[in-house]
VMD Tcl script that draws the C-alpha trace (Angstrom):
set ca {
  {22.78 -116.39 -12.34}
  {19.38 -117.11 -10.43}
  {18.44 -113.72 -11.72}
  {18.51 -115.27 -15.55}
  {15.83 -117.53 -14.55}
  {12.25 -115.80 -16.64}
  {14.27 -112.71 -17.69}
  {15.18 -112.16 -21.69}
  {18.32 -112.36 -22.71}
  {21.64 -110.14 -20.87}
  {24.74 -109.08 -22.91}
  {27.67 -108.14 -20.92}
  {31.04 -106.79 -22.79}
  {34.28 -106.70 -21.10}
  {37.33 -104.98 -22.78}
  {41.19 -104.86 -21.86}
  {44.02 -105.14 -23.41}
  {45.75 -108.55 -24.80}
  {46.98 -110.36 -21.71}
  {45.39 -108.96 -19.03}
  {43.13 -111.80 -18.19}
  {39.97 -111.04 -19.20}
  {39.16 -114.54 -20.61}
  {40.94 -116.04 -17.62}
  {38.37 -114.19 -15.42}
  {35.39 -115.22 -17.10}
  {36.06 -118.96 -17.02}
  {37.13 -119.20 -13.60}
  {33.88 -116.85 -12.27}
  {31.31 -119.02 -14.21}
  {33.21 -122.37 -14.04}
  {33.03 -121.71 -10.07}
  {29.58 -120.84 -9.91}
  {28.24 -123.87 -12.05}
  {30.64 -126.26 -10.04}
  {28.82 -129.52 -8.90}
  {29.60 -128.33 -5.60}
  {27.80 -125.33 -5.63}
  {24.58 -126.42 -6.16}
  {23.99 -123.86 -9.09}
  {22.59 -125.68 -12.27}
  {23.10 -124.18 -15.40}
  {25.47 -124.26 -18.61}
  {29.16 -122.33 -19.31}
  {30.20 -123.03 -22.90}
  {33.19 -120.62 -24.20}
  {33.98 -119.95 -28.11}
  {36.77 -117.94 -29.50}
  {37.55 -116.34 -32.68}
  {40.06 -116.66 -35.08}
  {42.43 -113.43 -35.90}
  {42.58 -115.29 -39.64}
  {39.57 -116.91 -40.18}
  {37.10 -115.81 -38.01}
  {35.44 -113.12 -40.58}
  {36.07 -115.56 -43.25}
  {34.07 -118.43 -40.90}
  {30.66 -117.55 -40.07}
  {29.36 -118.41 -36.34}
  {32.71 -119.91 -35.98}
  {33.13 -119.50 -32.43}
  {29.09 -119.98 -31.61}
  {29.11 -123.16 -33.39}
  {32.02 -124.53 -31.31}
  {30.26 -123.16 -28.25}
  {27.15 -124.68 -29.02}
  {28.48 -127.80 -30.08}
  {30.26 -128.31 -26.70}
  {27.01 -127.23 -25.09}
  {25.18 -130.51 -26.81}
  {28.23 -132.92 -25.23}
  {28.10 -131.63 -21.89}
  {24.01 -132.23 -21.99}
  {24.63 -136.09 -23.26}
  {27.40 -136.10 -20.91}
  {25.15 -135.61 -17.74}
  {22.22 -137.66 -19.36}
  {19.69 -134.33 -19.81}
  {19.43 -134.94 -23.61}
  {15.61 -135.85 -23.11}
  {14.82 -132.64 -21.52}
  {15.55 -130.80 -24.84}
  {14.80 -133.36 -27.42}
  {11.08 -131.92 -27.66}
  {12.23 -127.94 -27.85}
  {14.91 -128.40 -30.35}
  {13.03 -130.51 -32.72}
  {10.68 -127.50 -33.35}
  {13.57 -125.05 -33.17}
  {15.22 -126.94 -36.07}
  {12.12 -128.07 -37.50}
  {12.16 -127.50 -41.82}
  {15.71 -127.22 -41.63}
  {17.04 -130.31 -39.66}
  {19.62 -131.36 -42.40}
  {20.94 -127.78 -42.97}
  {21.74 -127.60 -38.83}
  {22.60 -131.25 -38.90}
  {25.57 -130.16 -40.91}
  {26.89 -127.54 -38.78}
  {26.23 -129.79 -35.83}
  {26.88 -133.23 -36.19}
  {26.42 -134.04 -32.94}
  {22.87 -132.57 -32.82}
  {21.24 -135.85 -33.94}
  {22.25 -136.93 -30.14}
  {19.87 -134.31 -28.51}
  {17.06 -134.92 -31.65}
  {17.39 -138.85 -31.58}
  {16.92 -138.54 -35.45}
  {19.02 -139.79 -38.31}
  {19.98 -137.68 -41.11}
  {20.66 -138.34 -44.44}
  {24.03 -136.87 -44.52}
  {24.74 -137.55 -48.49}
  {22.19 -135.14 -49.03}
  {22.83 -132.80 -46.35}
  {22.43 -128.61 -47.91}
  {25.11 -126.64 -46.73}
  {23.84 -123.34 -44.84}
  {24.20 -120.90 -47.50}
  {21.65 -122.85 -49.38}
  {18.88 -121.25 -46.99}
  {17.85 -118.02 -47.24}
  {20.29 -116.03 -44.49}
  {17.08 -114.19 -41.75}
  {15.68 -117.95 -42.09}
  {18.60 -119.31 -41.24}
  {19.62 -116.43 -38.40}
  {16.10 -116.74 -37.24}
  {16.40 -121.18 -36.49}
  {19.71 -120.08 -34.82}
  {17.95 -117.96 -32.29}
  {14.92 -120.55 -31.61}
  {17.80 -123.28 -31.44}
  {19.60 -120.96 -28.83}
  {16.43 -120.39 -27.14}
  {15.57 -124.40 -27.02}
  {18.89 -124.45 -25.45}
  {18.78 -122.02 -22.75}
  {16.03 -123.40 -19.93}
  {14.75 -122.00 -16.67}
  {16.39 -125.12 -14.51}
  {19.35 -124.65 -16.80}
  {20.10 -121.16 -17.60}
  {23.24 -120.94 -20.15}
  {26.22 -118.51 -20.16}
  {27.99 -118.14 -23.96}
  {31.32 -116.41 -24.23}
  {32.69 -115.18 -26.78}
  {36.00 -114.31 -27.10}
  {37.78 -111.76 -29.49}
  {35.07 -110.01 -30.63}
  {37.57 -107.71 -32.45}
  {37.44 -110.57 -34.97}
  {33.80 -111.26 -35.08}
  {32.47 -111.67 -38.45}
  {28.70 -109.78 -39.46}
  {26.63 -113.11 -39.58}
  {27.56 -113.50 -35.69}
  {26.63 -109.73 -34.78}
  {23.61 -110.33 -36.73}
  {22.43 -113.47 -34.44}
  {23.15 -110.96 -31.06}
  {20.72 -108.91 -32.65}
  {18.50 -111.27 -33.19}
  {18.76 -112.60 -30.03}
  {19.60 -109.24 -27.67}
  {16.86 -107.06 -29.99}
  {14.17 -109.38 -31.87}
  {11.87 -107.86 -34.79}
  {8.92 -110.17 -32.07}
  {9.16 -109.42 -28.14}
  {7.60 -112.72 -28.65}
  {10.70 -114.00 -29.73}
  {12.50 -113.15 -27.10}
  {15.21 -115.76 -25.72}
  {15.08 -116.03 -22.17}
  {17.56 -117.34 -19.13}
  {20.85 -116.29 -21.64}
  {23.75 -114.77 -20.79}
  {26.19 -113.47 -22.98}
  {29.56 -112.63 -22.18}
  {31.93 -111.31 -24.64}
  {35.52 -110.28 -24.33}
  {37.35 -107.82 -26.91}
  {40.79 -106.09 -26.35}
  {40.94 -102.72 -26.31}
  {44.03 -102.46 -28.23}
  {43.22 -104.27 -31.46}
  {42.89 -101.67 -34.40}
  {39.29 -103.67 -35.09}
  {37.94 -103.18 -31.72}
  {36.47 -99.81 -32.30}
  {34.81 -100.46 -35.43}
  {33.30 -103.57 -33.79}
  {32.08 -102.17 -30.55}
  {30.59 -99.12 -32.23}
  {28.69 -101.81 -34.66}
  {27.68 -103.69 -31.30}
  {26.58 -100.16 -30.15}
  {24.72 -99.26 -32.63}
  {23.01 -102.81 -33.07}
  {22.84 -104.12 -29.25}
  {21.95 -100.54 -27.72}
  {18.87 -99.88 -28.35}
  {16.63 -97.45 -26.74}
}
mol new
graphics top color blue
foreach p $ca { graphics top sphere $p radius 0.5 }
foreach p [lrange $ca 0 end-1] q [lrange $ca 1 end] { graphics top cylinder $p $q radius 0.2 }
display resetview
């Protein structure tokens, strides 16, 4: 984990068949190493996707992830060391985000006009990919490095793949999202799993 501190963002896919503990594995390592008694600061938020609505639900399991991230930073009374970063991540399309988040006014200290809130298909999609990575990147700090798991990737939908890319592989090495790891699970037995990790392949494997 201290080797996420300065470095850009890590991608690390595990795959096994259904039941064999792979998510199981993943919580308990990070959950251990970010325990209070450890001494090891940083963030473990988990999301999961749905076998029904998970293509059907874009950033389904991110957007739970990320909104448990923003309660466990209020929880432990950090919100004013992001308020600053995410403003500008968010900044021309606070309402939009605001609706996916509702909880995000917490960290921006902001109200929202939520009867005239514009849903997210209302902004045009590599704008809206591309505040999703700088909000990611707000989120992910050198004294607070974050971990993001994924789980079922089998039944990740395109917009999600779409943010790893932008995240993992950005158009701007300026761009670049550092002190990030993310940990996905898929099962190897799921008729979907091929065509998604030969998608992540192609998209995440770069040389």
């Amino acid at each position: 984990i201290t080797g996420l501190k300065g470095r850009e963002t890590q991608a690390v896919v595990m795959r096994g068949p259904s039941g064999c503990g792979k998510s199981a594995l993943v919580e308990k390592t990070f959950r251990s190493i970010f325990d209070a008694d450890c001494g090891t600061k940083g963030w473990f938020v988990m999301g999961k996707f749905d076998q029904y609505s998970g293509r059907n639900d874009p950033f389904s399991a991110v957007v739970a992830a990320i909104t448990n991230l923003i309660e466990l930073i209020e929880y432990n009374g950090l919100l004013h060391l992001y308020r600053d970063d995410v403003r500008e991540a968010i900044r021309g399309n606070e309402t939009s985000f605001a609706c996916i988040f509702p909880n995000l006014s917490s960290i921006t200290d902001q109200l929202y006009d939520y009867a005239s809130l514009r849903p997210p298909s209302s902004i045009v999609f590599h704008q809206f990919i591309s505040t999703f990575r700088a909000l990611l990147s707000a989120l992910s700090r050198r004294e607070y490095p974050l971990v993001l798991f994924l789980d079922d990737l089998q039944w990740m939908d395109d917009a999600t793949l779409q943010l790893l890319e932008a995240m993992i592989e950005p158009n701007d090495p300026s761009l670049s999202t550092r002190h990030l790891l993310i940990v996905g699970a898929i099962r190897s037995d799921d008729p979907w799993t091929p065509i998604v990790l030969n998608r992540l392949n192609e998209g995440l494997t770069r040389e």
